[in-house]
N, C-alpha and C positions, 0 to 999 in steps of 0.2 A: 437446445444449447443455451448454458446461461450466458449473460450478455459479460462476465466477465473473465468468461473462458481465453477470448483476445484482446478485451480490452488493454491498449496499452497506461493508460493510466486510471485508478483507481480512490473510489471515495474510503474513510475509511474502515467504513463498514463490510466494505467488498474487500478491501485487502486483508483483513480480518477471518475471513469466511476462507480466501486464498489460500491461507496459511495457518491455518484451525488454530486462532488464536483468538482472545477475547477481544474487542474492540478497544477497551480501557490499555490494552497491552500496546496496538499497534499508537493511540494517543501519546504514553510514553515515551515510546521509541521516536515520536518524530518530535516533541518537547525534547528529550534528551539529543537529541540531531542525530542520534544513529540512524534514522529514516527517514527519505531524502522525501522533501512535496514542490509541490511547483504549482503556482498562480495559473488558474485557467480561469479566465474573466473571475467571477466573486466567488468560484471555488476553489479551494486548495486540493488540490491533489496529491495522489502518491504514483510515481510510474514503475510500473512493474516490474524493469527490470531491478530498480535501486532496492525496492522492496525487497525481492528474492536474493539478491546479496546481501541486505541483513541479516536475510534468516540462512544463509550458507549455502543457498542452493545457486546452482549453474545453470542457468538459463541459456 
């Protein structure tokens, strides 16, 4: 099982892989604010469900 099968928040590299998108893409989306991250100690995050409502899916 990969570890970001449940992860609920994601680097964004894994959110990238989530959602079979290029890495450069998901960067975008969270510079333009359509993708939500959240401080966890000195990393920024992405949590999964805000992710998958970018991309239109219903979690």
């Amino acid at each position: 099982m990969n570890k970001t099968d449940n992860s609920l928040a994601l680097t964004m590299k894994d959110a990238a892989k989530l959602v079979g998108v290029d890495y450069r893409t998901i960067k975008l989306g969270i510079e333009s604010g359509t993708i939500p991250t959240i401080q966890l100690g000195p990393r920024r995050m992405i949590p999964r469900a805000g992710l998958l409502r970018a991309f239109g899916i219903n979690a």
